[in-house]
Each structure stands twice: as structure tokens, then as C-alpha cells.
C-alpha positions as CSV (number, residue, x, y, z in Angstrom):
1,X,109.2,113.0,99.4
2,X,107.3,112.9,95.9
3,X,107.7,109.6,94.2
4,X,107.3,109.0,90.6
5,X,106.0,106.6,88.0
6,X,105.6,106.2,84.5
7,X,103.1,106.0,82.6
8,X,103.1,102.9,80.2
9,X,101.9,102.8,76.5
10,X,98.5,101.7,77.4
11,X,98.4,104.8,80.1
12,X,99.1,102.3,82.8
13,X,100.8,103.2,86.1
14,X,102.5,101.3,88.8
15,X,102.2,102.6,92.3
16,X,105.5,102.7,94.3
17,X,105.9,100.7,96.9
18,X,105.8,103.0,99.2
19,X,102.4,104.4,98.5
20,X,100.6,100.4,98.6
21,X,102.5,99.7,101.7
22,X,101.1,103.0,103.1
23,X,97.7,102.4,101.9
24,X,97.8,98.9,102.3
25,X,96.9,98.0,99.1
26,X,97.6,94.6,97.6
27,X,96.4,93.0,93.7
28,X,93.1,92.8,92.8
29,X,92.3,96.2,95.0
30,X,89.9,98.3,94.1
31,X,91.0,102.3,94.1
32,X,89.4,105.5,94.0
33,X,90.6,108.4,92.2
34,X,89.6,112.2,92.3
35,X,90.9,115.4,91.0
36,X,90.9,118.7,92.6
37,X,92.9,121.7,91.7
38,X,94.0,120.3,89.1
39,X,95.6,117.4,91.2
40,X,95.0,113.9,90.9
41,X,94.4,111.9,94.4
42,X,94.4,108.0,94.7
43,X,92.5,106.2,97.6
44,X,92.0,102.6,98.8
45,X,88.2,102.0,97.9
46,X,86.2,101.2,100.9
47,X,85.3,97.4,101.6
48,X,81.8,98.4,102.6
49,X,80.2,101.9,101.2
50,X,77.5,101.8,104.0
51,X,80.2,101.2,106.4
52,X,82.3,104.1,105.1
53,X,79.0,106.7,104.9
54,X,77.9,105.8,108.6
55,X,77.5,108.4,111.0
56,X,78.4,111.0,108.6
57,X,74.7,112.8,109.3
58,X,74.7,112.4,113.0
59,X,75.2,116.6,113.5
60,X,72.4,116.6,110.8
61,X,69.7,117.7,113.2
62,X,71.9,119.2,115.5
63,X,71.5,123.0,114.0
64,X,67.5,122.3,114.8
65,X,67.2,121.7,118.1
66,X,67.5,117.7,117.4
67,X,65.1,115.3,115.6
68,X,62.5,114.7,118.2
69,X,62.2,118.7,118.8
70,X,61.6,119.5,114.8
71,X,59.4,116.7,114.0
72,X,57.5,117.9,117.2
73,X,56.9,121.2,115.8
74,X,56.4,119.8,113.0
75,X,53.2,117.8,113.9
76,X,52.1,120.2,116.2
77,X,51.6,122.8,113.2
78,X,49.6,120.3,111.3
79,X,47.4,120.7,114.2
């Protein structure tokens, strides 16, 4: 169900209950926003960035064969 708030006189916004119990978000929170199609989206901020980008290359290689296989081609063509 879409839930709605007002925006004050200084363009401020409070976020329905709802929404900070389903995010868990509490005062002092830092949150992300983004818009796409036109659409604004509101996330919890991560606590740790590095924690929240880990992993996120481990296909990376994948497509060539795996790291040890390209940098092995690799160094045997400087040869």
C-alpha cells in the first residue's frame, strides 16, 4: 500500500513509520537516495562501504577462463 508524506516548508519529509521500521532506520541515520524513471528511491546507507562493495567482482574473471589462466597468457606473450 503507497504511504504518503508531506513535504514541509523547508522541503522536509518525514518517513512513515512503516517504511523506518521496514528499513530499520532510527535518528541520526544516514540515507541514500536515487532517482530512476523519474522515481525517487530511499535506502538505509551502508555502515561500511567496503563491506557493502565486497564480492561484487568475484564473476569478474569468470568470462576469461579465471585470473590465473589470463595473467598466464598474459606473461607468456611478453615472452
Amino acid at each position: 500500500m503507497p504511504l504518503s508524506s508531506r513535504l514541509t516548508s523547508k522541503c522536509q519529509v518525514t518517513v512513515p513509520r512503516e517504511i523506518r521500521k521496514a528499513l530499520h532506520l532510527s535518528p541520526g541515520n544516514l540515507v541514500h537516495f536515487a532517482i530512476e524513471g523519474g522515481k525517487a528511491f530511499l535506502s538505509p546507507a551502508p555502515e561500511s562501504h567496503t563491506r557493502a562493495l565486497k564480492g561484487l567482482g568475484k564473476d569478474a574473471w569468470s568470462s576469461l577462463g579465471g585470473a590465473e589462466r589470463f595473467l598466464r597468457r598474459e606473461r607468456d606473450s611478453w615472452a
